[in-house]
C-alpha positions, 0 to 999 in steps of 0.5 A: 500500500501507497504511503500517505503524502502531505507535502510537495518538495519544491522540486515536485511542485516545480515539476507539476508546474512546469506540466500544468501551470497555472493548473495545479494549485498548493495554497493551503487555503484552497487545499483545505476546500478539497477535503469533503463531500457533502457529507458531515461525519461526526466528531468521533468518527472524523478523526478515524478518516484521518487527515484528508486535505491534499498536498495539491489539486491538479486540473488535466484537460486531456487524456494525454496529461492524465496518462503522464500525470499518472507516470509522475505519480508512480515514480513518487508513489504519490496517492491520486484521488480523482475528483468531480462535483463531490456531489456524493456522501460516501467518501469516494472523494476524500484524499485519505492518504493525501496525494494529489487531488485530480479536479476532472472539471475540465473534462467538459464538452459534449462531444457528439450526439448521434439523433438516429441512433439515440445516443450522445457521447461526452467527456466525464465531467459534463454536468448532467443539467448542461447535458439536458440543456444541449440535448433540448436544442436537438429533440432529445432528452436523457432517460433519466438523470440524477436528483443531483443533476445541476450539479452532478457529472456523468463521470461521477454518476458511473464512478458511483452508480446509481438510480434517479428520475427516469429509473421507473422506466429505465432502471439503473443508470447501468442498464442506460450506458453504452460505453465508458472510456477510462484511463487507468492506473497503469496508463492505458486507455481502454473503452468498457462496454456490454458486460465489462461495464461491471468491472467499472461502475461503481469503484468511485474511481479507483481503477483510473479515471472516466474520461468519456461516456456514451449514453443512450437518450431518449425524443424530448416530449413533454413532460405530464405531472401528478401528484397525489397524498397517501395516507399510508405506506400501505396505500403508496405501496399497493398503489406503486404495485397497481402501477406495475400492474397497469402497463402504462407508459410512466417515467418516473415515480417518486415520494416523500414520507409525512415526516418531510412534508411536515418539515418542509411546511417549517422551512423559511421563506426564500427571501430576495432583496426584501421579497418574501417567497414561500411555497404552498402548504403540503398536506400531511403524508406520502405525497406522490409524483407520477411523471409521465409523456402521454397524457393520455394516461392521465385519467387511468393514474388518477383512477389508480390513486383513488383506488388505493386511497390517495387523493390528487393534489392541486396544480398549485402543490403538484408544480411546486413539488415536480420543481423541487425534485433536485432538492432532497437536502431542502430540510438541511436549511433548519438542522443545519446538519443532517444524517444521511442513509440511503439503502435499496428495498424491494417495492412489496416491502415498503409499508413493512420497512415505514412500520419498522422505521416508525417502530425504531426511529424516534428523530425526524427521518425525512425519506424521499422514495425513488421507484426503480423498474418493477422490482426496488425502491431507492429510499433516501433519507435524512435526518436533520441535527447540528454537527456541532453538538454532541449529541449529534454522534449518537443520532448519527447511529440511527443511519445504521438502523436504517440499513439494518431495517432495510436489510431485515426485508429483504433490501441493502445499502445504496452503496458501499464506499469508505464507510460502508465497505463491508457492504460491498458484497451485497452491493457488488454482488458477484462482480466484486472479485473481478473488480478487485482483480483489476484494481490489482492488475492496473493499481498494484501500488494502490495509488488509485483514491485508496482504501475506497473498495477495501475501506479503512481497516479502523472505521471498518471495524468500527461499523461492525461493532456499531451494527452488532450493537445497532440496538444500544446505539439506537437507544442513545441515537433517539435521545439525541433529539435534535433543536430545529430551525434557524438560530443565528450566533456569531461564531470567532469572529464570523456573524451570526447568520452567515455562520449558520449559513455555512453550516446549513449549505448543503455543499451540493455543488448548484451554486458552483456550476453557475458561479460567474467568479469559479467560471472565471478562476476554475478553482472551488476557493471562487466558488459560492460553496468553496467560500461556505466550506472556508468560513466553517474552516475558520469557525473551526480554527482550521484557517484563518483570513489573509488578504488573497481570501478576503480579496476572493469574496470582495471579488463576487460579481454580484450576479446572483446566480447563486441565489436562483439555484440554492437548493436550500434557499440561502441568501448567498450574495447578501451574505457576502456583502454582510462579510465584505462590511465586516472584514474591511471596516470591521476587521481591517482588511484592505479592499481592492486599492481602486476602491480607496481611489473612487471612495476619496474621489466620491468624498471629495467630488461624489463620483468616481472616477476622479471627475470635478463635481462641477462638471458632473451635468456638462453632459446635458444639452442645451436644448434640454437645459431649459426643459428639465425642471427645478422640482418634479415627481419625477427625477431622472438619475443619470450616474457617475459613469453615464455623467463622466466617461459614456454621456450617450447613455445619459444624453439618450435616456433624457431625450428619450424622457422628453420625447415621451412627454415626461417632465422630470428634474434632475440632481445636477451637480448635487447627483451624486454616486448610487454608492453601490461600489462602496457597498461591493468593496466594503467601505459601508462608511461611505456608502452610508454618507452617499444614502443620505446625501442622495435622498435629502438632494430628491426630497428637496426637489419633491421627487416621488419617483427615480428614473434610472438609466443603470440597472446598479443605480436602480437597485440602490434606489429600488432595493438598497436605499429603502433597507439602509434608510431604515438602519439610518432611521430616514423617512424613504417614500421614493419609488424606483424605475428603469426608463426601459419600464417607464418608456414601455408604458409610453410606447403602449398608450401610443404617447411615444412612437419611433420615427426612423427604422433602424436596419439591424440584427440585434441582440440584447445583455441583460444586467444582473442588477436589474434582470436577477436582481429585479426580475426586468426582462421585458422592458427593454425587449419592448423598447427595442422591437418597437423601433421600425427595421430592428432584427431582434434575435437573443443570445443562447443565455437570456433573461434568468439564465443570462451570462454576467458580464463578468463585472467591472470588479473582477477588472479591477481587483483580478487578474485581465485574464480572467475578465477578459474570459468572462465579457470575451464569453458573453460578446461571443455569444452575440457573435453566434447570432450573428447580431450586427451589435450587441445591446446592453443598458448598463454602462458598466456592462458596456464598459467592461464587455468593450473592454473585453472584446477589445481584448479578445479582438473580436469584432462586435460593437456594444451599443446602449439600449437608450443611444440605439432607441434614440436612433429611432427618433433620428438622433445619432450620437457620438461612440463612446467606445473610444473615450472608454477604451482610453480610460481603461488604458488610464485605470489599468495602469493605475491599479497596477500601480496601486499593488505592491509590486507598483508602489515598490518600483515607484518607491525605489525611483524615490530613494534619493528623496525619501533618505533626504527626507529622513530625520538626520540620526536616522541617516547617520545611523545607517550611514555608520552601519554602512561602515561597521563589518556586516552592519548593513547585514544586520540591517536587513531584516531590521528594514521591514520593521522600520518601514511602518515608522518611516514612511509617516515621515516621509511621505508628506515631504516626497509627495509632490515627486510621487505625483511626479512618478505617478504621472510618468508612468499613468498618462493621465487625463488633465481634470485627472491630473489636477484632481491627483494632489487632493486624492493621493494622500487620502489614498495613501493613508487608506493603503500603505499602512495595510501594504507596507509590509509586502513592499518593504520585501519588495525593496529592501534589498535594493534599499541596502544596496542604497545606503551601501552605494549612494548614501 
């Protein structure tokens, strides 16, 4: 056996770097979020795992990698533990012995489809719901998919085995599997069909690693729902039973106990942005779902459940209910933790096996119940407790009362695995020994995700004691009881609701595959789940904040996505915003330094980008001038970068006000940022400021309703402003729009028509913060189709599904590629329709999708949604393009140099000044340690610790040479120039005290060699 392996030399990391770049990874901090699944071990049976974060992960792309990967891991003896969505509880994911983690993620593409033959080919890693999306465009449909299907992949559903939603007509998803290609331990790639499936489903990746698979599939057809309420197991059984009986054409049959019907009555409401949604009530019992594609057979599945006592369920709970079938975990949200079972019986026993779990089981076991082809049912169930207490050991035996009652009649464990392993005979059945025989012949080292067909020999034993003493664990397992329902307390430094939260996030994986940032990065650590698993680390003392992870969630796009896909419902996007106020203004910790530029520029000026407050309204017209109103109901809202860097968005909305008939105000010179960059990057402090200046200025000219052109300052006004008010104790009676939706109500009354075509092939963005944020879609569709010759087409991503532009944020505060990934994907997606121009109605939208496809170098101008209407009045405006792109040029070179690799060089371009401007005894001193033997040796880590003291010195006096510096290496705008005396200090005494110490590393051995050569 492989021994374990915790730690990488520098030669070893040198050599995987040299092979993946960029692609392996030895952070601690992103190690330590590999070392789970989903499930939640008690503290007693924990330690018998043993350590299971890895000394790396690694992300192959190819066939050809992984075959040298596995080379390099036989020289070294180095564990190997293949990894997919860890969207399982069994273990099969844990790097027991260390090792490298192989994230198979990239394993992504879909690789063909054949329509006539029914069959799609795909590489492991592709996600089941990505599947079914790409097979919707052709007429096909999987056969049936896991309960886990967004996030799940078709690799790890082979490596596991398994049923799901289909299996009533289809069975195993063995029995749906062609072929599977695997690349094993020892390097060959073999493809596995017909009966040598066998030797492969199932072993959780301990023979190699799936690289493809091809499956069988079915035509798409519409899908016909029922739900009906049993009062009984008995009923529910005698009713699964007819079923069999009828011969009708079903898909899928699947039930939930009473218990979890209950349960999910008591979850809280799912709440999004102070809107409430709560799911109707369930009734009491074994809610039933029939799926099926003929709805011709409706009426005879509805005969059958009467007959057998079952009542049919509303439309209302029946579409509720069919939409939650990817939530099993849904209860996790009120334990937080839950116990898992999950065990295979014969569908005859299924009243007997309920009476024994009634009889035995005193804790609340939800049960959630798959019907697979006419012999077995697939029982999940959970029971919800809190892993942080104690008790929560002994309510964890009563998961081995469950297999033993499903064993007593007639059934057996869901799967072996880590923990289970003496339950591999009975899963594998006689197919174990010759997949033992093949792990011997390609693994003889064991290299391959070890001990996970054999199990570990401790905790082995350990079940078999438990199961030989089922009966007195039982005992002590029901006096567990368990405290539902959300309680919120600050744990080491993290507040209280969100530490609940990532206790309660079911670390299924949703949020991940949707995961704007993780698209970007690739690595679990950007991801919403990765970020839940590190605060648990940090609430258990495992890890710690440093400004690389603080700088991970300050980088959150805020586009939502999360929010829509949680199966528990958690408030993920809020929570990080309740984190970036805390961990900047509470804990100290630096934000993005472009943040600290705009936060001087908003206190001095009230915008952001460095402009004179003066100027902030030379964008109107003058023709405009004169019609826009001292005080009105009505105030149009332009924003910082609509007034400053794309006035077209501004000049466009106002004219397109007026021609609709719509007298408004406006704040002018007094409008000043929404605040919402405040609020992303934690500077709450100004944030607040920037709320009461900008509803005292629309109280005084009587406004009632805010019409915005940026979808960021609609959701400050509309949602954020109203919430902040309330904590600062302000009256907030203002209304908030978008004037997409004020003038889709101008264009229905016939008060605004479009004059001149515009002959164009369109396609429109829709932006986060006010289509997922707001639920705005149509508005803007409306606009753009009444303007006469429009070609209007939409992008493969729209409306709910729509791609986040990647958000300016990630251009400011991560690396280009990523940024440049992100806005290349979605300019991309309008080149697929091959749309003349893209439309977007954000102008940070615009900004950074400009940005990016003139960095992709793709061809494809993003126009703003007011500008291209106005076209239709005949107006033409300048492109702002131009002016954007140059202005990037500006802010990237400035927030390159606000790092501490630019403040360093501009730093030692200072030194002659800087020495000059030290206090004399301080020059003296290193001047007489310039002289004594190895003086200037014992100086040197001296420096980093001096620093912190000097630079106060210094700095007032060599400012004026670091504008200078500055202005040499950013050419800078002139109003930018000028504004750069008032706004650098305020910046540098936000920054250096939090980077001194990474530039003092940075430059002191070029300071040394100063004071040897110069001073």
């Amino acid at each position: 056996m492989v021994a374990e392996k915790r730690s990488f030399s520098q030669a070893e990391q040198a050599e995987l770097q040299r092979k993946f770049g960029a692609r392996v990874n030895f952070n601690y901090n992103e190690r330590i979020l590999y070392d789970h699944d989903v499930g939640a071990l008690p503290s007693l049976i924990k330690p018998l795992v043993g350590n299971t974060t890895p000394a790396g992960i690694v992300q192959p792309e190819n066939e050809e990698e992984l075959i040298w990967l596995f080379q390099w891991a036989r020289n070294k003896k180095v564990p190997l533990t293949p990894r997919a969505s860890a969207s399982s509880g069994y273990g099969g994911v844990l790097p027991v012995l260390g090792g490298l983690v192989i994230d198979l993620s990239r394993f992504n593409k879909i690789i063909a489809h054949d329509e006539k033959a029914q069959t799609v080919t795909v590489q492991g890693g592709v996600v089941w719901k990505d599947l079914e999306y790409y097979l919707s465009f052709y007429g096909l449909a999987p056969r049936m998919v896991p309960t886990s299907a967004p996030a799940s992949t078709v690799g790890g559903w082979v490596a596991q085995e398994g049923s799901g939603i289909g299996s009533y007509k289809y069975g195993w998803f063995k029995e749906n599997v062609v072929s599977v290609r695997v690349v094993l331990a020892n390097g060959e790639v073999r493809t596995f069909s017909g009966k040598d499936l066998d030797l492969i489903f199932g072993t959780m990746g301990t023979l190699g690693v799936i690289t493809e698979v091809t499956l069988k599939v079915k035509p798409l057809k519409d899908t016909h729902v029922i739900a009906a309420n049993f009062k009984s197991a008995k009923d529910l059984q005698n009713f699964i039973i007819d079923l069999g009986k009828s011969g009708l054409d079903i898909w899928h049959v699947g039930f939930i106990n009473p218990t979890a019907a209950e349960l999910k009555n008591q979850l809280p409401p799912k709440v999004h942005h102070g809107h409430e949604e709560k799911g109707p009530t369930l009734p009491k019992g074994f809610i039933t779902i029939v799926a099926f594609e003929d709805s011709n057979i409706a009426g005879k599945i509805e005969s059958l459940a009467a007959k057998n006592g079952g009542e049919i369920l509303p439309a209302e709970i029946t579409k509720h209910e069919w939409e939650q079938r990817y939530n099993p975990m849904k209860v996790k949200r009120i334990g937080p933790s839950l116990v898992p079972a999950e065990v295979v019986i014969p569908k005859n026993r299924l009243s007997e096996v309920f009476s024994e779990f009634e009889r035995l089981i005193s804790l609340p076991l939800v049960v959630e119940g798959t019907v697979v082809g006419d012999s077995e049912i697939v029982l999940l169930g959970f029971i919800p407790h809190d892993e942080r207490k104690f008790s929560f050991n002994f309510a964890y035996s009563l998961s081995l009362t469950v297999l033993k009652t499903a064993k007593k009649f007639g059934g057996r464990s869901y799967a072996a695995g880590l923990y289970l392993a003496n339950e591999a005979p009975a899963v594998y059945g006689e197919r174990l020994q010759k997949i033992k025989e093949l792990k011997a012949k390609v693994d003889p080292d064991g290299l391959f995700n070890p001990l996970k067909l054999e199990g570990k020999g401790i905790i082995n034993t350990i079940m078999s004691l438990a199961n030989t003493f089922e009966g007195v664990a039982r005992w002590f397992g029901n006096k567990a009881k368990p405290d539902l329902g959300e309680k919120f307390e600050a744990k080491n430094g993290i507040p209280g609701n969100v530490a609940w939260y990532a206790y309660a996030c079911a670390q299924c994986g949703y949020c991940r595959n949707v995961c704007t940032l993780y698209d970007g990065r690739g690595w679990e650590s950007a991801s919403p789940r990765g970020k839940w698993s590190f605060i648990r680390k940090v609430i258990e003392g495992k890890a710690k904040f440093d400004q690389k992870m603080v700088d991970t969630f300050l980088l959150c796009t805020t586009c939502e996505k999360c929010d829509f896909v949680c199966q528990l419902d958690l408030p993920i996007e809020p929570s990080w915003g309740v984190l970036r106020g805390d961990l900047v203004m509470e804990k100290g910790y630096m934000t993005f330094p472009a943040f600290e530029m705009m936060a001087a520029s908003l206190q001095k000026d009230i915008n952001i980008w460095a402009g004179f407050r003066e100027d902030r309204d030379k964008w109107v017209p003058e023709d405009l001038r004169g019609k826009i109103k001292d005080k009105a109901e009505i105030a149009y809202f332009a924003g910082c970068t609509a007034s400053y860097v794309e006035n077209d968005i501004a000049i466009a909305s106002a004219r397109l006000l007026d021609a609709a008939g719509i007298e408004f105000t406006y704040l002018g010179k007094d409008e000043a940022c929404c605040g919402i960059p405040m609020l992303v990057s934690g500077r709450w402090d100004v944030f607040q400021e920037i709320v009461k200046h900008n509803i005292t200025e629309a109280k005084k000219r009587g406004v009632k309703t805010v019409v915005t052109s940026c979808p960021a300052c609609w959701l400050s006004w509309h949602d954020l402003y109203p919430e902040w008010a309330k904590k600062l104790g302000l009256e907030y009676d203002i209304e908030a729009k978008h004037y997409s939706q004020v003038l889709e109500e101008k264009i229905k009354s016939g008060e605004l028509k479009f004059t001149h075509e515009v002959n164009a092939r369109v396609t429109f963005h829709d932006s986060c913060h006010i289509g997922r944020a707001g639920g705005v879609y149509e508005p803007p569709r409306e606009l753009i189709k009444a303007i006469p010759g429009v070609e209007f087409v939409e992008m493969e991503h729209n409306r709910e599904n729509a791609l986040c532009c990647g958000s300016v944020l990630t251009r400011i505060g991560e690396s280009h590629p990523t940024s440049d990934k992100l806005g290349g994907k979605r300019v991309n997606e309008a080149v697929k329709v091959n749309a003349d121009m893209l439309i977007a109605l954000c102008p940070c939208c615009q900004f950074q999708l400009r940005v990016a496809a003139d960095k992709n170098n793709i061809d494809m101008p993003v126009v703003d949604l007011a500008a291209f209407a106005a076209k239709g009045l005949g107006i033409e405006l300048p492109n702002p393009t131009p002016y954007a792109l140059e202005l990037w040029a500006v802010f990237e070179k400035m927030i390159a140099l606000m790092t501490p690799e630019g403040f360093a060089q501009v730093m030692k371009a200072l030194f002659p000044q800087m020495f000059k401007a030290m206090p004399g005894y301080m020059v003296t001193m290193m001047k007489v340690m310039r002289v004594i033997p190895g003086g200037l040796s014992l100086m040197k880590p001296m420096m980093p610790k001096m620093m912190p003291m000097l630079m106060p010195m210094v700095m007032p006096k060599v400012l004026p040479d670091m504008l200078r510096e500055v202005e040499k290496r950013i050419p800078m705008p002139d109003y930018m120039k000028r504004q750069m005396p008032n706004l650098m200090p305020v910046v540098m005494d936000r920054l250096m005290p939090k980077m001194l110490p990474d530039v003092a590393k940075l430059v002191t051995d070029e300071m040394i060699s100063y004071i040897k050569t110069s001073l």
